[in-house]
N, C-alpha and C positions, 0 to 999 in steps of 0.2 A: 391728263387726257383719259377720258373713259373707253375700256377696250373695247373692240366691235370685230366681227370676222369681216367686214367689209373693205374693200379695198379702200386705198387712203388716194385723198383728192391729189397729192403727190403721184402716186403709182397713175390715175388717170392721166396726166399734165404728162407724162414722162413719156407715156406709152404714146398718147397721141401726136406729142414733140416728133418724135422718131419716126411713126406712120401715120402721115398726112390721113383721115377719113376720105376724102372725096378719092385719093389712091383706090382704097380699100374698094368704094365704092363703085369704081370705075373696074378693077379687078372683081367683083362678084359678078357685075353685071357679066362680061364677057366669058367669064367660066359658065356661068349657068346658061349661057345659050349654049358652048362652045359643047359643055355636055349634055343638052338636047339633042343637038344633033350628032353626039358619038353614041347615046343611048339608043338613036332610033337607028341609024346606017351602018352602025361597025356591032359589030359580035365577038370581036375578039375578048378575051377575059381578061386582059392587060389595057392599062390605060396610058395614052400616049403623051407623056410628058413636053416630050419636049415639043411638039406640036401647042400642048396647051398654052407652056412656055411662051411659045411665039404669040399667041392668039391674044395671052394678056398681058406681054409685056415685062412679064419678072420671072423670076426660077417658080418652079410650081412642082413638088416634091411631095413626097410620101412621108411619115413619120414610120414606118418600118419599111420595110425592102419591096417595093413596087412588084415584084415579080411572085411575090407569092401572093397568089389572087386569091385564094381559097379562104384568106385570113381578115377578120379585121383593118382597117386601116383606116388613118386620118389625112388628107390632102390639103398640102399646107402651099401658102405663095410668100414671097418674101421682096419686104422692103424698106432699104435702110440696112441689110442684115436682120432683120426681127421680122419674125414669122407669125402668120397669123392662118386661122383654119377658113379654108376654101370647102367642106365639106367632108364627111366621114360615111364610112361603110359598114354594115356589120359584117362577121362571117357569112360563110356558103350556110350553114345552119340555117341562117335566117331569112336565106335569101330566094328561097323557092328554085322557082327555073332561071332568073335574073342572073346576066353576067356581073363581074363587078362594076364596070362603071354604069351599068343597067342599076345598080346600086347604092350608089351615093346619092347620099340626100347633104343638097347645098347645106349651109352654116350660114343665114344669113346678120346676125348680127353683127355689129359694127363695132369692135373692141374701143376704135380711136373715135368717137362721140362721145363728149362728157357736157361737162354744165356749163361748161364755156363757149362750147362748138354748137350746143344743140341747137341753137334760134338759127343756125345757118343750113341746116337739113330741110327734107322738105315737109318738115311739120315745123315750122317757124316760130307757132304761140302755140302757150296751155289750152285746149280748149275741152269741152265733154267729149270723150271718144267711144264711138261704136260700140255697143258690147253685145256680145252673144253668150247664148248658154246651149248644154245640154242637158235634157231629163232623162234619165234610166229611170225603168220602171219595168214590173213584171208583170205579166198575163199568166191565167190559168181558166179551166174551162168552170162553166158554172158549177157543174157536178164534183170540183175537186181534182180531177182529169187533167196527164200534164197534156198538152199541148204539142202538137207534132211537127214538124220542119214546115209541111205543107199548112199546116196549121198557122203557122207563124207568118210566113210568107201572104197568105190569105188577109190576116188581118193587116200589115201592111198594104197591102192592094188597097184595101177597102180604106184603111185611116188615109194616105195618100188621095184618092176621090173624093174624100168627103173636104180634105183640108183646101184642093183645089177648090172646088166648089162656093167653100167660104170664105175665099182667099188670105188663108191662113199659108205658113212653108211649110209644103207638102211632103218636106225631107225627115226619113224616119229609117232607123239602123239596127242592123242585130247587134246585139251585144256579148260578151263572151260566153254567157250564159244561153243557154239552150231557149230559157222561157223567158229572158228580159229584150226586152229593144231599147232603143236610145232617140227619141223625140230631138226637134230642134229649134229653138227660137233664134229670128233671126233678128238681125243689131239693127236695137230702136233706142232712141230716145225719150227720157221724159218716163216716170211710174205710170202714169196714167194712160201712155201707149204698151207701158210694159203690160201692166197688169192685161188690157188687153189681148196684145200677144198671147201671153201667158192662159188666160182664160175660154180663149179662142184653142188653146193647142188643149186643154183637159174637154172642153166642148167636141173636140172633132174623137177624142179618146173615148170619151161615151157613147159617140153616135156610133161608132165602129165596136164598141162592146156590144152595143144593143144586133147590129147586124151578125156578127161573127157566134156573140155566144161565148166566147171567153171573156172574163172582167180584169179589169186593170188593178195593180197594188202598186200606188201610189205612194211609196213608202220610204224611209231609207234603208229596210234593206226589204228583202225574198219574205214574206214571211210563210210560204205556203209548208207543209210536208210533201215532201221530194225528192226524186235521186237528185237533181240540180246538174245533170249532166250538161255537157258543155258542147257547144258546135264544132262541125266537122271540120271547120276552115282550118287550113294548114298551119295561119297565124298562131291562132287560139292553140292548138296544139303545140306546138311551139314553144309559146308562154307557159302554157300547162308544164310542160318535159322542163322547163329552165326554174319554175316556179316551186317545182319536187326537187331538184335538183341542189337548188341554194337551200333553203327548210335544211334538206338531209344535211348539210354542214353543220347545225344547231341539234344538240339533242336537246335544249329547254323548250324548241318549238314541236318536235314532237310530242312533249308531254302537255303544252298549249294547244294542241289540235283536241289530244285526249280528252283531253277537262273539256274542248268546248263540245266533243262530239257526248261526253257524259252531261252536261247540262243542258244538251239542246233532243236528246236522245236521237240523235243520230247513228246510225249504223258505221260501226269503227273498221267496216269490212276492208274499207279504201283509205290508208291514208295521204289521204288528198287535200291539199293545202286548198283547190281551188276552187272545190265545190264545197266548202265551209265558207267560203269568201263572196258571203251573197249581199255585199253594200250595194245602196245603188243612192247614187248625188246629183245633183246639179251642179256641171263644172260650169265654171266662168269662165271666160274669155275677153281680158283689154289688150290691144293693139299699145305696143310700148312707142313714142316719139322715137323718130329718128334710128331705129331698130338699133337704140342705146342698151347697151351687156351691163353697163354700170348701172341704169339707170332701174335695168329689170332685178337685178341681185336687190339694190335700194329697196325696190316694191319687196319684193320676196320678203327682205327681214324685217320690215315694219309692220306695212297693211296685213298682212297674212299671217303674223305671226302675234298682231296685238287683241287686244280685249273686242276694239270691233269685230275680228277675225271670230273671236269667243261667241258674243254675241249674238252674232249674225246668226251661226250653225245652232245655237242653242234654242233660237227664233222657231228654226227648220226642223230640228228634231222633233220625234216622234215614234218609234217603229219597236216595240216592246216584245213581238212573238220572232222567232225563229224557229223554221221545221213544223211548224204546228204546235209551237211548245209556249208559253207564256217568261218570262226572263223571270225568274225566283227575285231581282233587284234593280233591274233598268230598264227605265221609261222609254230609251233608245238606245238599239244593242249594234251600231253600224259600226262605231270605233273598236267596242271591244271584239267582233268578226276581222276586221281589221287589223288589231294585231295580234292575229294564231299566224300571221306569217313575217316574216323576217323582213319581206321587201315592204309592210308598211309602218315601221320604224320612226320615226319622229324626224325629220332634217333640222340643221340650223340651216345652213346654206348652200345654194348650189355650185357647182362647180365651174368655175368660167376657165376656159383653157390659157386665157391672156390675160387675168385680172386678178386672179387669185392664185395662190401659193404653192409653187408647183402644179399649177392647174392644168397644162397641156399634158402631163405624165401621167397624173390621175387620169386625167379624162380619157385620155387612149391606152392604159394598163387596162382601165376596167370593161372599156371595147372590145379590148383583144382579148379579153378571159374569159369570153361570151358568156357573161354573166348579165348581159344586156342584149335585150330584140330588136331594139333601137338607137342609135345615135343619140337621142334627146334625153337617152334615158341613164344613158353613160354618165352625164350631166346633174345624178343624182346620185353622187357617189358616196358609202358609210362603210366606216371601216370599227366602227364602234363596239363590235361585237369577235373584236381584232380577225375578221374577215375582211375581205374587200367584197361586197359588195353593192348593190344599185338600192336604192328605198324609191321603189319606181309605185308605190303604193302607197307613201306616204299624206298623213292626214292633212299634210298646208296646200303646196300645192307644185308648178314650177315652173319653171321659164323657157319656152318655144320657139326654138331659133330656127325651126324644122319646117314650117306651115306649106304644104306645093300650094301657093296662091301669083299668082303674074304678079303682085304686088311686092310680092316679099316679105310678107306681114310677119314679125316677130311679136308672139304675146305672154302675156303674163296671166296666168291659168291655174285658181281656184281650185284646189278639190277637196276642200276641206266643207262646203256648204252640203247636208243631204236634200235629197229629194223631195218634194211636199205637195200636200194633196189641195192647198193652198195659194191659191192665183195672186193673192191682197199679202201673204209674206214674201212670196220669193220676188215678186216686184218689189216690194221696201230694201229686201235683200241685195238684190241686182243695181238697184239706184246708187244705195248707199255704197256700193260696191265703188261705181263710177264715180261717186263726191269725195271719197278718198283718194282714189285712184288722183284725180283734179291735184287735190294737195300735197299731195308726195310727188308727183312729178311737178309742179311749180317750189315745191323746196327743192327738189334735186337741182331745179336753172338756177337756183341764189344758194347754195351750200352744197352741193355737188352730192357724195357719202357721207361727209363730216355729221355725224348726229349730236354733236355737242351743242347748238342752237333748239332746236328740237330737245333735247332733254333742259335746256334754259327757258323755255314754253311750259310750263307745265302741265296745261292743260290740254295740247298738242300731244306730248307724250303720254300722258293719261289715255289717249284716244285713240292714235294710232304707235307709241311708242313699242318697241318690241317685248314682250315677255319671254324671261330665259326659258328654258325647255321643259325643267321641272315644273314651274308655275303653269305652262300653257296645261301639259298636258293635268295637271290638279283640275287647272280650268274645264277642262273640258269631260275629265270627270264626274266633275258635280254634274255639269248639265244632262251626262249619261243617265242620272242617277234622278234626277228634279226637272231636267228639260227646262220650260220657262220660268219656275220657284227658283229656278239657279241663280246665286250673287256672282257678277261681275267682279271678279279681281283685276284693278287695272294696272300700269307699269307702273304706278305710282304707289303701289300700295292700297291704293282703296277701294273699298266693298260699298258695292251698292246692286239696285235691283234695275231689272232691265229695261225696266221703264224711267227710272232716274240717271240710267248712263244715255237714254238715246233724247231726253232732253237736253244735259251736257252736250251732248251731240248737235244736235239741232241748233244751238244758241252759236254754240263754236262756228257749226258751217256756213250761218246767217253773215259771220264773221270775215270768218276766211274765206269765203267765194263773193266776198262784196269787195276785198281787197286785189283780186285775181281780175284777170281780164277776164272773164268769160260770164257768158248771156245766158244766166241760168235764175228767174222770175223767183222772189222772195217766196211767193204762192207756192213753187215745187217743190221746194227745200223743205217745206212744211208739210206740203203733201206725204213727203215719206215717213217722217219722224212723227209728226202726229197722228200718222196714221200704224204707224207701232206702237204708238202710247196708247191708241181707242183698241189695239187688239192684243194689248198684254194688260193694259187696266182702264176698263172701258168705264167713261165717266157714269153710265147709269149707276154702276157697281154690281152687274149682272154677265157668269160669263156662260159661255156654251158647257154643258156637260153630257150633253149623250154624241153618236156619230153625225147625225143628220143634224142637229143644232150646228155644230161646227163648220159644217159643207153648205147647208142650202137655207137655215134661219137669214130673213133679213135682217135682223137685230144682234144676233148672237153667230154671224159666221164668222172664222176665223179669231175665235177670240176663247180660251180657255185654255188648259195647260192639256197639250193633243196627245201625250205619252200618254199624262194621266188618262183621260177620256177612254184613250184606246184600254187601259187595264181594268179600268174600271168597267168598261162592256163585257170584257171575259170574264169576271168575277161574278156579274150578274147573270151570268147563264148561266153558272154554273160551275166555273173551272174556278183549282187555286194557283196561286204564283208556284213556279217551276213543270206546272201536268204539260203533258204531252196534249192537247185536246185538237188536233186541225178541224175536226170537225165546227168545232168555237171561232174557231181563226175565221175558216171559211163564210161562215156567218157575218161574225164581223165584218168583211170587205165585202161580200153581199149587202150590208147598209152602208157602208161608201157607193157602191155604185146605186142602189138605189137613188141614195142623199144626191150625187152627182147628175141622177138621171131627172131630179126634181128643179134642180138647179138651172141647169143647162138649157133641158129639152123640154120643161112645163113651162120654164117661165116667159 
């Protein structure tokens, strides 16, 4: 048997034996009314058990001592003798003005759903499920000028009007940084609605550049020169004090700040984990079947951790300047920003309090050591650095039992994909995202976690099989370093280029979604994959190499290696790899926004 840290379809079968699902299910539902209305009409700081008790039918307990509110805590129900989490709280730290049970956030997934149970839930068959994303992305004023709260605020006003207008989703968020927001597409199906979407949200970002006067950096990460201060929200501060706090435990990340504040020439006046930490992604978001724990752990260590996972980000990349600075050796500098901090660490896998190994103790040790802002995030626990703490930054991604939606939506959430200034990639991205998602959850209803079939596939495991931790992150290396020149390493051993793994690709999925119950037209399948083959080796044999070639050419947009492009415009003005120059920077995204204004708004 090949090892896996994934639970074994045994430990599923056992756990569910013992706790009926539909129990489970019928116990979530009545607690999360039950704590609506004690969150709205009682103020007391103690939560009332044995009322709950009554309300849903079984014991409903604390995993530490009820009466000290002030702390951490997990709220567990019990059935059978076997307990399962109804909800978790952070500390008072985290908790603003909020009592404690003003403070718990439900746990909805459903530990007793496995590959047996799952056709009986109310997502019965495989089918393409909803996906959403979010874009971060940075503003600055034309002049180089940061940007002021009113400032910020303004041009959401304006992006917000214009997106109505075009009926694009008008939903646009601050993000923890001072000068970034967070755009949002909402869950379509099909690339050709994607790309839309998508195209329609950098459309309405232009029209409101063009209004406001500050321009968009479309990028994966900040590249402007800046203090990169942070918003006043109590959150963000929060994160900040917890985020210096963990760092101070390591002194090898102190001297990872150093290097990065010396090679990005940053002033080492602060040191500050979190205004060096200027990534900015497009997460993903799939709705898991039957809010299945086993079936999201499954996704985690396959899709998100294989060569498409590689891929995909390597597609997306691009962003070579930080600070104003040029990278002295990479084409895309998000991962290695990523890790000067401790909490964005590499995961194998996440922690499930019912599924995995010791997993209720972990999950509420690292709650209670408010080394976490969030409950969800407790769920990313590493102790590899023989610390205990959260990798709540880490580059895969991780699994969302948290969502406030009346649905109850448990998802499986991406963050390993950066940001792009590319409507025609993050659409092939997004799709291809969904046609995996398809096949690992119809492997999960016929082999449950067992990957021993899947690695008897060979070409399955080639594609989405997992890659161990050293290989992923070699992987993702190169691409730091070559962006789309980067060779695919797959679980199999083998190198190729990214236009010969997404043919693989394509041939496979023709395959395996002909075999799948689901209404998904040979023509779409093709639409994505061919359309990453015409923008990593475009059949004329001609690619984009300046900015506006890449954004706004009908012939040549999205199509040439975008690190490169991007260093190669700073070289030609004038800067060498490693100068400080923002003045060059600045320039440079002044021809993205132009490019984008030609695109969008001439044509």
């Amino acid at each position: 048997m090949m090892e896996s840290p994934l639970p074994s379809n045994q430990e599923l079968l056992d756990f569910s034996a013992s706790v009926p699902w539909q129990e489970i299910e019928a116990q979530k539902r009545k607690f999360n009314q039950a704590l609506k209305d004690i969150a709205a009409f009682d103020y007391n700081q103690s939560l009332p058990l044995e009322q709950l008790s009554e309300t849903i039918g079984a014991t409903v307990s604390t995993y530490y001592n009820p009466d000290d509110t002030q702390a951490a805590n997990v709220v567990l129900a019990e059935v059978n003798g076997v307990k399962h989490v109804l909800g978790s709280a952070v500390s008072s730290r985290y908790r603003g003005k909020k009592t404690f049970p003003q403070s718990i956030v439900p746990y909805n997934f459903n530990p007793s759903v496995n590959h047996t149970n799952l056709s009986q839930t109310d997502d019965p068959t495989t089918k393409l499920r909803y996906l959403g994303a979010e874009i971060e992305l940075g503003l600055v004023h034309g002049d180089g000028g940061y940007p002021s709260e009113p400032d910020m605020q303004h041009f959401m006003q304006v992006y917000r009007g214009h997106a109505q207008k075009l009926g694009f989703t008008p939903q646009i968020d601050r993000e923890a940084g001072q000068y970034q927001v967070e755009t949002h597409l909402s869950p379509v199906l099909g690339y050709h609605k994607t790309r839309t979407s998508l195209g329609g949200i950098l459309k309405v970002l232009t029209m409101s550049s063009e209004e406001t006067g500050m321009i968009t950096a479309i990028m994966p990460t900040y590249p402007f020169d800046s203090d990169f201060k942070l918003t006043e929200d109590p959150k963000v501060q929060t994160a900040f004090d917890l985020m210096q706090e963990v760092n101070g435990f390591f002194p090898e990340y102190a001297e990872r700040l150093h290097k990065a504040h010396t090679r990005y020439h940053v002033s080492p006046a602060n040191d500050n984990y979190v205004q060096m930490f200027r990534n900015q992604g497009c997460h993903i978001h799939l709705d898991l079947a039957g809010r299945c724990e086993a079936l999201g752990l499954l996704a985690f260590y396959t899709m998100l951790r294989s060569a498409s996972a590689v891929a995909n980000a390597a597609v997306l990349k691009g962003s070579p300047f930080v600070n104003g600075t040029l990278d002295p050796e990479l084409l895309c500098t998000r991962e290695f920003l990523r890790s000067v901090t401790a909490t964005g660490r590499y995961l194998d896998l996440p922690t499930s309090p019912h599924l995995t190994h010791q997993g209720l103790e972990r999950y509420s040790t690292l709650l209670r050591s408010e080394r976490v802002n969030s409950p969800a995030r407790a769920m990313l626990y590493d102790d590899g650095l023989d610390q205990m703490i959260s990798v709540m930054h880490n580059p895969i991604g991780r699994i969302r039992p948290d969502l406030s939606t009346n649905k109850r939506i448990c998802t499986l959430e991406s963050t390993g994909m950066p940001a792009s200034v590319s409507a025609s990639r993050m659409a092939s991205v997004l799709c291809d995202f969904e046609y995996s998602h398809i096949i690992i959850e119809d492997y999960f209803r016929k082999h449950g976690c067992n990957l021993e079939p899947m690695y008897d596939n060979k070409q399955m495991w080639s594609i989405l099989g997992p890659l161990d931790t050293k290989a992923f992150i070699a992987a993702q290396d190169e691409s730091d370093r070559l962006c789309t020149d980067a060779l695919v390493t797959t679980a199999t051993g083998d190198r190729m280029t990214l236009t010969e793994f997404y043919d693989m690709k394509r041939r496979f999925m023709h395959k395996a979604l002909y075999d799948i119950d689901v209404s998904i037209p040979p023509r779409d399948i093709d639409d994505v994959y061919i359309s990453l083959a015409r923008m990593l080796e475009p059949p004329h044999g001609h690619t984009a190499q300046t900015v506006k070639q890449f954004i706004a050419d009908p012939k040549l947009k999205s199509t040439g290696n975008w690190g490169q492009i991007l260093k190669n415009a700073f070289i030609e003005m004038g800067g060498t790899p490693g100068e400080h120059r923002p003045d060059i920077v600045l320039k440079i995204v002044h021809q993205m926004h132009d490019a984008l204004r030609t695109r969008y708004l001439e044509s």
